[in-house]
Structure formats: structure tokens, C-alpha cells
DOVO-686297 format. One record per atom (N, C-alpha, C): residue number from 1; chain; atom name; x, y, z. Coordinates in nm, 4 decimals, decimal comma. Layout:
N
NUM; A; CA; X; Y; Z
...
***
This chain:
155
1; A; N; -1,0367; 2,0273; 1,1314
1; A; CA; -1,1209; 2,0203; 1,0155
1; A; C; -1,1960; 1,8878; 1,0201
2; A; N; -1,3152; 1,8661; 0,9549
2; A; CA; -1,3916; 1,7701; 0,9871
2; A; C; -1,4572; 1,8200; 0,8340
3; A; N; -1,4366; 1,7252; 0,7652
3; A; CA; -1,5057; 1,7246; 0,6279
3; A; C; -1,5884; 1,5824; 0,5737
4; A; N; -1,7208; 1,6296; 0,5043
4; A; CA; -1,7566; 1,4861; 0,4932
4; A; C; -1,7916; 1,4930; 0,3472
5; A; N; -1,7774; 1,4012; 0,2838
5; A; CA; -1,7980; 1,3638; 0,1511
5; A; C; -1,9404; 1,2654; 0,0959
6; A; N; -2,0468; 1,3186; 0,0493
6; A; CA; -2,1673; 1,2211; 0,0229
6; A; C; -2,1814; 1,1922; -0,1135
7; A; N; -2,1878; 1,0790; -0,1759
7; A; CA; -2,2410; 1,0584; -0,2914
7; A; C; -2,1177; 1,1036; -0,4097
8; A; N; -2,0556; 1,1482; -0,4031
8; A; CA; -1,8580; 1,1869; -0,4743
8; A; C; -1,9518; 1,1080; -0,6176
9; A; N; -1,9252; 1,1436; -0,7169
9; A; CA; -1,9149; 1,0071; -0,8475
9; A; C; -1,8281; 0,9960; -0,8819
10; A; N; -1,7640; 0,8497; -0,8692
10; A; CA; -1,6384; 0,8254; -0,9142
10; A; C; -1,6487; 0,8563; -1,0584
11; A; N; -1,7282; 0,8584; -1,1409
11; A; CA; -1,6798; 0,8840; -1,2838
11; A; C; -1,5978; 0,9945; -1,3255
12; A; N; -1,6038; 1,1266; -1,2398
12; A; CA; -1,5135; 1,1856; -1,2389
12; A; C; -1,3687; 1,1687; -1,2053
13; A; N; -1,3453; 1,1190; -1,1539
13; A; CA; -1,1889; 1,0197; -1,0993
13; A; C; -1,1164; 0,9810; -1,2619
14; A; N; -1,1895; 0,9277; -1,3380
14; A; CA; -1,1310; 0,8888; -1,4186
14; A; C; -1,2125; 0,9223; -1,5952
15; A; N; -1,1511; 1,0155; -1,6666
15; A; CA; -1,2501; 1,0418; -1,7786
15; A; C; -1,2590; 0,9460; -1,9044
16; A; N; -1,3813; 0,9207; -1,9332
16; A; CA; -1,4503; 0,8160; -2,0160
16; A; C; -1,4005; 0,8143; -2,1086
17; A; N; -1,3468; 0,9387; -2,2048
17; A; CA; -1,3493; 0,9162; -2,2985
17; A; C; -1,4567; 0,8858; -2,4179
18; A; N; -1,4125; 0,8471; -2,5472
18; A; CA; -1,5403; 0,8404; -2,6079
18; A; C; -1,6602; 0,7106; -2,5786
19; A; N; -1,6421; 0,6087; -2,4793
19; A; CA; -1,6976; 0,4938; -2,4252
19; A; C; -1,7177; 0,4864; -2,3376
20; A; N; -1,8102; 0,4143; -2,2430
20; A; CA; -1,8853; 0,4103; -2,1157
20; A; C; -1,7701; 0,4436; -2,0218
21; A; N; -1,8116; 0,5485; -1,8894
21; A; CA; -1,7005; 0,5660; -1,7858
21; A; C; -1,6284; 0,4326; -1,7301
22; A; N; -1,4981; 0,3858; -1,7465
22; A; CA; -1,4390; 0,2960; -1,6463
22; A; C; -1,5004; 0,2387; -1,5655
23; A; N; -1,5039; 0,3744; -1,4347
23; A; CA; -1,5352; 0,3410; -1,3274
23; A; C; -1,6823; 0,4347; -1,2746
24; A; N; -1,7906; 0,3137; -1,1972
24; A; CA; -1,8489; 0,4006; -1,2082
24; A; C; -1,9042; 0,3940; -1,0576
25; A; N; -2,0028; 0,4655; -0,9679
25; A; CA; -2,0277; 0,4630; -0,7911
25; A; C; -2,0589; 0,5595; -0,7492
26; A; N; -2,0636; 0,5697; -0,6210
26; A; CA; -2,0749; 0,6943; -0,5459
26; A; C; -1,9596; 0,6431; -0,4254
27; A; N; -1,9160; 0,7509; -0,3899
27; A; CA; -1,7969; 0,7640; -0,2984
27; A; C; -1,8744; 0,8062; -0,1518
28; A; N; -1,8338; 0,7858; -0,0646
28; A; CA; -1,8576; 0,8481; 0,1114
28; A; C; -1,7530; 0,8516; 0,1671
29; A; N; -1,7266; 0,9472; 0,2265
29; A; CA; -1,5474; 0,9630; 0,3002
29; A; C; -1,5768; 1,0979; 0,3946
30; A; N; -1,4867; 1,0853; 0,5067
30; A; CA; -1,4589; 1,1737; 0,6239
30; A; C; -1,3242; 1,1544; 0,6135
31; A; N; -1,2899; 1,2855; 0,6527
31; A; CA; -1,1663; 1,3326; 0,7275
31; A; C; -1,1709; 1,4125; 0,8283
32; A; N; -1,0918; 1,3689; 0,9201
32; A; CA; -1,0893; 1,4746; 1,0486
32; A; C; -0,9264; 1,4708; 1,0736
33; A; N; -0,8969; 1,6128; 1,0237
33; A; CA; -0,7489; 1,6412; 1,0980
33; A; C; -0,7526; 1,7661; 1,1403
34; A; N; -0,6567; 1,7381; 1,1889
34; A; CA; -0,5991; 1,9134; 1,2524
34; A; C; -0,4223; 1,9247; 1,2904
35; A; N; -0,4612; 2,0513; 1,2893
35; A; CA; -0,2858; 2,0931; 1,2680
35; A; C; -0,2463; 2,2250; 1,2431
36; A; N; -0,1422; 2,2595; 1,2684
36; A; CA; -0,0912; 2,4003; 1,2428
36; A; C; -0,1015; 2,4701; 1,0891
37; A; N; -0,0982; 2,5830; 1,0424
37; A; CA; -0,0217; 2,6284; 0,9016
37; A; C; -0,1323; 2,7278; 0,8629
38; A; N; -0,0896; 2,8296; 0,7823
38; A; CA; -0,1223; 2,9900; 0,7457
38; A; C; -0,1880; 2,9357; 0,6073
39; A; N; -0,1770; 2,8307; 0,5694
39; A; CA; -0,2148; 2,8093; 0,4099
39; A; C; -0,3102; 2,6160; 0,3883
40; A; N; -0,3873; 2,5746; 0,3206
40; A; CA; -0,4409; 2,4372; 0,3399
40; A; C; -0,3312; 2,3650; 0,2947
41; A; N; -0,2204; 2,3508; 0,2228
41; A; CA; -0,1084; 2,3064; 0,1778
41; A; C; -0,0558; 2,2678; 0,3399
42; A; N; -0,0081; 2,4266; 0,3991
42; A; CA; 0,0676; 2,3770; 0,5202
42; A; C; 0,0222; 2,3167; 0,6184
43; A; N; -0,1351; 2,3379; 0,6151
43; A; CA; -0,2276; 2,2538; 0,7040
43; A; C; -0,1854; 2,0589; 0,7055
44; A; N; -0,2235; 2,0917; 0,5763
44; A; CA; -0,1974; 1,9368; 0,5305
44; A; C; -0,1446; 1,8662; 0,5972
45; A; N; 0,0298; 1,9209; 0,5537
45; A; CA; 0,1882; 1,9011; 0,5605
45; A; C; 0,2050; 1,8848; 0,7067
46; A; N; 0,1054; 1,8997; 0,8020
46; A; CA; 0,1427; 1,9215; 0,9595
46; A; C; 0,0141; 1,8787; 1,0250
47; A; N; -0,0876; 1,7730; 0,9294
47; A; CA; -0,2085; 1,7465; 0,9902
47; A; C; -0,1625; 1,6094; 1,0655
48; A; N; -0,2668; 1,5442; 1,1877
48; A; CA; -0,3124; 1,4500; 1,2193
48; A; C; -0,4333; 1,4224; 1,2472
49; A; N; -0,4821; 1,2697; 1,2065
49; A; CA; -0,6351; 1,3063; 1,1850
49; A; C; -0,6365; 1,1568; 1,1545
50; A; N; -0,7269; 1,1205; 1,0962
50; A; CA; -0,7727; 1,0363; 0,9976
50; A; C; -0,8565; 1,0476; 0,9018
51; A; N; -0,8401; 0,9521; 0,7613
51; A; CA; -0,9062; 1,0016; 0,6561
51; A; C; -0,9799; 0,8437; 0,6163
52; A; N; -1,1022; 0,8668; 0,5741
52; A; CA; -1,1716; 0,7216; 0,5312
52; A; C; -1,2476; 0,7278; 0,4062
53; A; N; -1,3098; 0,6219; 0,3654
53; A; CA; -1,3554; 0,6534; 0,2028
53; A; C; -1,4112; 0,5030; 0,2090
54; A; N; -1,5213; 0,5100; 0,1508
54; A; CA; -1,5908; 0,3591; 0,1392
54; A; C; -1,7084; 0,4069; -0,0100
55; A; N; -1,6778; 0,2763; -0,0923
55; A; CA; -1,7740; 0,2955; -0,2011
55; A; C; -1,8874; 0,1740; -0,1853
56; A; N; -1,9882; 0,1940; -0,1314
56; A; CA; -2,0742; 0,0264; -0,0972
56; A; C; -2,0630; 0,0337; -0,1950
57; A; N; -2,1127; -0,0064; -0,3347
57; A; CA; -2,1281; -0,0632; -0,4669
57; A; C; -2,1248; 0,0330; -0,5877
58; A; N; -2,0699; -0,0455; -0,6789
58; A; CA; -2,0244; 0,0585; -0,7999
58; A; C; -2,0351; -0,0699; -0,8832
59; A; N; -1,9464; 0,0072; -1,0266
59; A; CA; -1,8964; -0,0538; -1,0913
59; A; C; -1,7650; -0,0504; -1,1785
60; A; N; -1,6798; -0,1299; -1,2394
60; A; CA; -1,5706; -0,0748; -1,2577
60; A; C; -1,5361; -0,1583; -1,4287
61; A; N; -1,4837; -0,1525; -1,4951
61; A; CA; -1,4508; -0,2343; -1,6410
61; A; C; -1,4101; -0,3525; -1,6418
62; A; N; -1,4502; -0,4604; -1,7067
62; A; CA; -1,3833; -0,5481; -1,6442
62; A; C; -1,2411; -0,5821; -1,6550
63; A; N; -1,2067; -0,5455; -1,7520
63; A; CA; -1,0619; -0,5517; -1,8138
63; A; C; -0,9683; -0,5023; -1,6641
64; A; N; -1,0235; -0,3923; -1,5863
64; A; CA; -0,9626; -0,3342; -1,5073
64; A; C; -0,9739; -0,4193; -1,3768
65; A; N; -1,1117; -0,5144; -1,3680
65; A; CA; -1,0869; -0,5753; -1,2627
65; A; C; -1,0071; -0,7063; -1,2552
66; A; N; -0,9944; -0,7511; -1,3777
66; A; CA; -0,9206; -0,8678; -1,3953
66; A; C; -0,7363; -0,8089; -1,3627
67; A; N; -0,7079; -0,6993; -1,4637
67; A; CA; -0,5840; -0,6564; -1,4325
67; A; C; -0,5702; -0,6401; -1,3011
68; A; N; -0,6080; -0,6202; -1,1862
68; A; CA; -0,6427; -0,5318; -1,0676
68; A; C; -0,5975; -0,6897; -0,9786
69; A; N; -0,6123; -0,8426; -1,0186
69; A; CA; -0,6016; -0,9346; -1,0061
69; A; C; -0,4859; -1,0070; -1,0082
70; A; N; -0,3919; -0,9149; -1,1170
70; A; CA; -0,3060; -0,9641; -1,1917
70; A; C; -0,3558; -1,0938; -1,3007
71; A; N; -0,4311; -1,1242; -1,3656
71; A; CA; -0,4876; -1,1789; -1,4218
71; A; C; -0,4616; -1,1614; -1,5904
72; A; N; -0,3137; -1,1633; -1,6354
72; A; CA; -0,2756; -1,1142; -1,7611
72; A; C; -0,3636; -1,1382; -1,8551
73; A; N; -0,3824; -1,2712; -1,9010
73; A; CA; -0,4792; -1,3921; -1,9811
73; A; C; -0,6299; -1,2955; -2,0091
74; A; N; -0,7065; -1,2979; -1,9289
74; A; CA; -0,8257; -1,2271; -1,9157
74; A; C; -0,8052; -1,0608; -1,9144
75; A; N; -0,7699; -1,0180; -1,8681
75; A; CA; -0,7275; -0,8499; -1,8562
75; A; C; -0,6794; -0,8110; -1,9817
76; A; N; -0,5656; -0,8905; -2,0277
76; A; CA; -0,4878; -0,7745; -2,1223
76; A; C; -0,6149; -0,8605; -2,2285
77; A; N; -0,6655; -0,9592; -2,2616
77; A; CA; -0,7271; -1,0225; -2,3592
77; A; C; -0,8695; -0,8472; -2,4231
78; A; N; -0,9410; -0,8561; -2,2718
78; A; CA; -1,0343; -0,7607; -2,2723
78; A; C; -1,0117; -0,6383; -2,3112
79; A; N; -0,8796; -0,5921; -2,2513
79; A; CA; -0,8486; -0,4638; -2,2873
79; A; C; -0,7864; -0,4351; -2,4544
80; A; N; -0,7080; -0,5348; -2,5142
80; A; CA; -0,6862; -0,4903; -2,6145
80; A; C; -0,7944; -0,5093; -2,7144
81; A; N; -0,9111; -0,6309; -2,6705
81; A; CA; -0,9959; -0,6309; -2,7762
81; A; C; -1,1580; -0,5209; -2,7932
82; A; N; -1,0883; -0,4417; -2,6435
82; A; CA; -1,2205; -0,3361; -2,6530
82; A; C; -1,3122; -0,3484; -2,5662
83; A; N; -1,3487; -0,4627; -2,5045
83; A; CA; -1,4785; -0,5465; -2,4383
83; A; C; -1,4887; -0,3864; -2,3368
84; A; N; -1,6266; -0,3448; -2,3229
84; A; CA; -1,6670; -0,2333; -2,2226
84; A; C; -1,7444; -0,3067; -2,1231
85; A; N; -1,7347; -0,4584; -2,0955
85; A; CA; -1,8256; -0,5496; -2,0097
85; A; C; -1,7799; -0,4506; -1,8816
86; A; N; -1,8452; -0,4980; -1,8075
86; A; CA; -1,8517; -0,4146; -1,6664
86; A; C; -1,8193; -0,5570; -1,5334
87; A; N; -1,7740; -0,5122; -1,4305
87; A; CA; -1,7482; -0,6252; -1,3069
87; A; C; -1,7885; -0,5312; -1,1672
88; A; N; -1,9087; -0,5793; -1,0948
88; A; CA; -1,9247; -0,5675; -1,0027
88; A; C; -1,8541; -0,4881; -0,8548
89; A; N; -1,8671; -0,3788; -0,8269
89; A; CA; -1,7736; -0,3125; -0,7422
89; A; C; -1,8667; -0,3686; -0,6173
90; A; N; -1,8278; -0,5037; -0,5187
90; A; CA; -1,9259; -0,5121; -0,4221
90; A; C; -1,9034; -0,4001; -0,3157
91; A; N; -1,7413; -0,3705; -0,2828
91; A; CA; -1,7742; -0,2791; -0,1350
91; A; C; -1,5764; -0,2717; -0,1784
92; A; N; -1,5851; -0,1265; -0,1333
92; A; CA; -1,4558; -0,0922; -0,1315
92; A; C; -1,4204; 0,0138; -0,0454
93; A; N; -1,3200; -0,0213; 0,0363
93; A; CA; -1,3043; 0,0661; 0,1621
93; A; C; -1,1293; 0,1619; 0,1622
94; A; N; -1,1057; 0,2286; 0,1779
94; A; CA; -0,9815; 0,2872; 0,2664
94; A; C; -0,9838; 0,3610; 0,3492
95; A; N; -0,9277; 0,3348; 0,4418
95; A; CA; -0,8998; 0,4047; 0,5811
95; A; C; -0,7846; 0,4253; 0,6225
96; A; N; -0,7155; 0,5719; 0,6235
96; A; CA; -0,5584; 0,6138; 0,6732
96; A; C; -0,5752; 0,6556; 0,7963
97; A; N; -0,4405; 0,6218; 0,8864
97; A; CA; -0,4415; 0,7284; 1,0037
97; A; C; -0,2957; 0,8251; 0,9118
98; A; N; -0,3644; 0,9555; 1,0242
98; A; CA; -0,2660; 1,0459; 0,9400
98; A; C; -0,1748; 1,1374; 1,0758
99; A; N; -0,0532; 1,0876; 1,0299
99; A; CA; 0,0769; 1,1605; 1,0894
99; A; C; 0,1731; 1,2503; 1,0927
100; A; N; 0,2138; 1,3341; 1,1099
100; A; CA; 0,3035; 1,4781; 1,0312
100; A; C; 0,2887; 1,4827; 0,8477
101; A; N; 0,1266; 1,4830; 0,8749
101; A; CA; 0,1496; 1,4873; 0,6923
101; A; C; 0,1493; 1,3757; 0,6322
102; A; N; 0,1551; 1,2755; 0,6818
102; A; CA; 0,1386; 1,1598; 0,5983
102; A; C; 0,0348; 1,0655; 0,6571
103; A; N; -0,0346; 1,0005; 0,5131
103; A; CA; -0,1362; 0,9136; 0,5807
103; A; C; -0,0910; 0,7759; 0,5201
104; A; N; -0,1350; 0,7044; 0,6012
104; A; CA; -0,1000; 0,5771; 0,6532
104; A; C; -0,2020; 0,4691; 0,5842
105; A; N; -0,1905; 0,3367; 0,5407
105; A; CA; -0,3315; 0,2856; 0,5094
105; A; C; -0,3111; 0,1932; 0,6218
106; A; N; -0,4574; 0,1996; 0,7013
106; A; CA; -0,4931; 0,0958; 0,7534
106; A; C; -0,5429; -0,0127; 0,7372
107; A; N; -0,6962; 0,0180; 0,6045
107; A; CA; -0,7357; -0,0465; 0,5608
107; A; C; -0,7244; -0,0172; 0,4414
108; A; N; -0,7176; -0,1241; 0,3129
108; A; CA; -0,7055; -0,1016; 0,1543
108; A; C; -0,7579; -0,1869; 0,1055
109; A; N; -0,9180; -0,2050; 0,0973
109; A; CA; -0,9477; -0,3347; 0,0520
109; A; C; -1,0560; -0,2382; -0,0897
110; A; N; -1,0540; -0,3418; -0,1752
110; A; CA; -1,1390; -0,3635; -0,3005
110; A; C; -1,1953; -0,4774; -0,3391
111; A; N; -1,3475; -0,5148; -0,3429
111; A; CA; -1,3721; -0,6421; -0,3365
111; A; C; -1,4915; -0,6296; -0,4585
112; A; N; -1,4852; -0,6770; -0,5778
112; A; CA; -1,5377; -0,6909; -0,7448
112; A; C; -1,5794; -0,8167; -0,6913
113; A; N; -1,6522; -0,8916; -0,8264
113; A; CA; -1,7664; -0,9730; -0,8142
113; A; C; -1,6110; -1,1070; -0,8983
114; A; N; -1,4627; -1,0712; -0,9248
114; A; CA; -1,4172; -1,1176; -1,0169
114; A; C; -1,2425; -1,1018; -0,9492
115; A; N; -1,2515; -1,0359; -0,8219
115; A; CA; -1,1036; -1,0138; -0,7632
115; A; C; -1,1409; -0,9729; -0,6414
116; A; N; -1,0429; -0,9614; -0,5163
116; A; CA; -1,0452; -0,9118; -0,4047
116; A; C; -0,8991; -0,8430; -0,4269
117; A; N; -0,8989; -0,7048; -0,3660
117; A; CA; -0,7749; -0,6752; -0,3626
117; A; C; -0,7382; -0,6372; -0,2348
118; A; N; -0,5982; -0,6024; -0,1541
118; A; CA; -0,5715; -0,5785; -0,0785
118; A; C; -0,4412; -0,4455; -0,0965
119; A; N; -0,4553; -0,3243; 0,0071
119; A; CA; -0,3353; -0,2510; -0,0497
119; A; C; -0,2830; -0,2347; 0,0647
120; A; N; -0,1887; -0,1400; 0,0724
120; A; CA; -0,1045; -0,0759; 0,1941
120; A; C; -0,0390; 0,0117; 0,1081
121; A; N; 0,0137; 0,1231; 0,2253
121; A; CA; 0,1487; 0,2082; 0,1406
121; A; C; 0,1197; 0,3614; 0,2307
122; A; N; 0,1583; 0,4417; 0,1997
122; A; CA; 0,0945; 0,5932; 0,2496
122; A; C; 0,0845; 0,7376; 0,1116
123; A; N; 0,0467; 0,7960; 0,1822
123; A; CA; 0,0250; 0,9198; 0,0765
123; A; C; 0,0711; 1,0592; 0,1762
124; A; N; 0,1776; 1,1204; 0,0968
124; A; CA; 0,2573; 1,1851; 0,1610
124; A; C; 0,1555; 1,3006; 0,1280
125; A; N; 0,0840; 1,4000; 0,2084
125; A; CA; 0,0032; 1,5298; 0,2067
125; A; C; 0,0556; 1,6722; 0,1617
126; A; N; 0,1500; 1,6702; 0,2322
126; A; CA; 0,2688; 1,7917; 0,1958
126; A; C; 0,3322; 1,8182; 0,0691
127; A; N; 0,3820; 1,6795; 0,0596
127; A; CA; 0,4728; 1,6940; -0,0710
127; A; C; 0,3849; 1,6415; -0,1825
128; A; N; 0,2883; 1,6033; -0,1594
128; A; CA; 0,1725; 1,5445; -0,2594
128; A; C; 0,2362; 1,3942; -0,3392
129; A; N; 0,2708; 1,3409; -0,2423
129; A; CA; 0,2917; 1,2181; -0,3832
129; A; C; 0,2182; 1,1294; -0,2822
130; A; N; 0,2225; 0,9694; -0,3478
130; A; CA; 0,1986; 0,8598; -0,2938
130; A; C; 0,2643; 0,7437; -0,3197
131; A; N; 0,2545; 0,6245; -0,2381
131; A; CA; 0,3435; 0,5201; -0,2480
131; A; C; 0,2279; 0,4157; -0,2023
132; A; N; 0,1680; 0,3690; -0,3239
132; A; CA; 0,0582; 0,2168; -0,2882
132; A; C; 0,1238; 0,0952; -0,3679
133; A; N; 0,1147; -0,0096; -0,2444
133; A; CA; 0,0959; -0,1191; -0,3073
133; A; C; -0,0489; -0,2391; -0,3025
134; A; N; -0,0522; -0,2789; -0,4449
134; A; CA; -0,1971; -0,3585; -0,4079
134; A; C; -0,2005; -0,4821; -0,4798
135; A; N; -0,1986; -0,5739; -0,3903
135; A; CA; -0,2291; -0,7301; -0,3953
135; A; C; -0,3653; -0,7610; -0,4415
136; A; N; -0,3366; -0,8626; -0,5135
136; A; CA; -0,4760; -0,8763; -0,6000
136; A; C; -0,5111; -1,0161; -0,6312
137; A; N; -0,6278; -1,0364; -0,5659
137; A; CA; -0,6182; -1,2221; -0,5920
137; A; C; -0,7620; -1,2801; -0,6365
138; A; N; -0,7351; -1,3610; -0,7569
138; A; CA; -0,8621; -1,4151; -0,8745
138; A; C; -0,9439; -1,4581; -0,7390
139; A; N; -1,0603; -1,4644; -0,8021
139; A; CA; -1,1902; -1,4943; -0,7196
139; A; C; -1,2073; -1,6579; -0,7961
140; A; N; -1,1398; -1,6281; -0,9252
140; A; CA; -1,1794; -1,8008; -0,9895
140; A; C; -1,0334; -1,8216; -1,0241
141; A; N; -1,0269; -1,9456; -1,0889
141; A; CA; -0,8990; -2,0509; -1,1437
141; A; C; -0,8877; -1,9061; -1,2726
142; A; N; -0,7458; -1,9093; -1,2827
142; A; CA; -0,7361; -1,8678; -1,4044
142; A; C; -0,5832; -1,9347; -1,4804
143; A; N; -0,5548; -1,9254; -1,6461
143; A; CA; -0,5085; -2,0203; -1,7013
143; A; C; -0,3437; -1,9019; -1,6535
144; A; N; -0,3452; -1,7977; -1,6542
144; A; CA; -0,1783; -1,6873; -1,6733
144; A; C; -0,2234; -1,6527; -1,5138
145; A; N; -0,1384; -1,5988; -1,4481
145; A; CA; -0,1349; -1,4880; -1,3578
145; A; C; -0,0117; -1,4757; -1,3158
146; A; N; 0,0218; -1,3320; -1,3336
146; A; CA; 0,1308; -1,2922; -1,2581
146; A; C; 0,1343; -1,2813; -1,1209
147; A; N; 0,2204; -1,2936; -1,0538
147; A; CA; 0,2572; -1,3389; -0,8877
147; A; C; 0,3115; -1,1982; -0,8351
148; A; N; 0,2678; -1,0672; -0,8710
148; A; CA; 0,3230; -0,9675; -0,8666
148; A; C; 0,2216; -0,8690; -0,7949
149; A; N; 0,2789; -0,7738; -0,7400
149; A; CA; 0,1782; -0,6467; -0,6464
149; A; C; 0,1810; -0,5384; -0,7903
150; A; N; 0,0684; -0,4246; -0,7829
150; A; CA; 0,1168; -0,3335; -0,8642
150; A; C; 0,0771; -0,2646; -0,7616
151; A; N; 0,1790; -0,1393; -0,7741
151; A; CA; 0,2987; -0,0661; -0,7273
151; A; C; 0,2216; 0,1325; -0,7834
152; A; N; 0,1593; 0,1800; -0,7165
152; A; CA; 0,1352; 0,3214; -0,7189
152; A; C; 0,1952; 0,4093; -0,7153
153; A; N; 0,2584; 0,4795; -0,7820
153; A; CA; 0,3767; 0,5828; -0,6831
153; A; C; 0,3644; 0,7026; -0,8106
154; A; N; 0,3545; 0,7932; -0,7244
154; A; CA; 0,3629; 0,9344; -0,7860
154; A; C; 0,4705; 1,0232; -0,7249
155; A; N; 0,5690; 1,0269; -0,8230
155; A; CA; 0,6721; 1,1401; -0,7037
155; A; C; 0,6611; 1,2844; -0,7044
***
């Protein structure tokens, strides 16, 4: 299989609600796997391939890019007081290799005008869950920050 993805809008990824979308971009991504199975489930579950995804520029909330930082002070400040300010999505990439069903991150980067992030972890195809972790580090001085990864996992 060889699938390509043009122009995706992330606003669908995540729903707005009654206020400006979260997150907002266009997505580009390929996958190329292959593999055995009678059904796209079992395909999945038994693919190897690789899968990639790059957003050149978007935008995302800022509340979310500060959290995304670990940046308590600024993040939780924005988010509980409402602020819909927006932060710069400069270029955001992932790239898995994919192995009996599971993909791998090679690359996990997210880079805002206000954080750089870094991830790793895999996403199990078969059984559908995932396991990310993503490092997140201020672009400026800030007065709080937690020293902590946040942690993705869907079982």
C-alpha cells in the first residue's frame, strides 16, 4: 500500500467547540507498507513499511503550546483564563518505521514560535493503542516549569 495524504486540516483532529479551532494547518503524510491479512485491521497488525507526516506551518493555541513546554505559569495561566491567542506552528514532523504492526518514532519533532518539542514512543497498529512520550523545552526564560515528559498512552 502506498497512500498519500495532501493538505489533511488539522482542525478536524481536534473539535473547536464553541471558539476558534485549537489547532489549526494542513497535514502531508505517506505511508508505504505491506503485509499479509484478509481484512485492513489484519493488514495493519502484520504491516512493514514506513509512515511520515509533516505540517510546514500551522497554528496551534497558545495555552497548548506553552503546556506542550511544560510551562505551568504561562499554560495553565492562559488556559484557565480563556486567552484564544494563537502560537506559531513553524514545522512539525513525524516519521515511524513500521514493524510486525508496530510503528516506531524516528522522528518526533514539534517546533512553535514559543517551544520545541521532542517525542519518541510507538503506536501499536493491530491492537490500536499508543505509547508517546514528549519532551518539551521553553524557547524563553520562564518563572514555573515542570521538569517532566508528558506521557501519551491509549490502551
Amino acid at each position: 500500500m502506498d497512500f498519500r495524504l495532501s493538505g489533511y486540516p488539522l482542525e478536524s483532529l481536534i473539535p473547536a467547540g464553541d471558539g476558534p479551532a485549537p489547532l489549526t494547518g494542513r497535514a502531508l503524510g505517506r505511508a508505504r507498507l505491506e503485509g499479509p491479512g484478509a481484512s485492513i485491521h489484519d493488514f495493519a497488525a502484520g504491516s512493514k513499511g514506513s509512515i511520515s507526516v509533516v505540517v510546514p506551518q500551522g497554528e496551534m493555541r497558545a495555552a497548548f503550546a506553552e503546556l506542550l513546554g511544560i510551562n505551568a505559569s504561562a499554560g495553565l495561566l492562559k488556559l484557565l483564563s480563556g486567552d484564544q491567542s494563537k502560537a506559531d506552528i513553524r514545522c512539525a514532523v513525524a516519521d515511524f518505521t513500521v514493524s510486525g504492526g508496530t510503528a516506531t518514532a524516528r522522528t518526533f519533532v514539534v517546533d512553535t514560535d514559543v517551544v520545541l518539542a521532542q517525542g519518541k514512543g510507538s503506536i501499536d497498529l493491530g491492537a490500536e493503542t499508543l505509547n508517546l512520550r514528549i519532551d518539551g523545552e521553553s524557547k524563553k526564560p520562564r518563572l514555573l516549569r515542570v521538569w517532566a515528559p508528558i506521557t501519551v498512552g491509549v490502551p
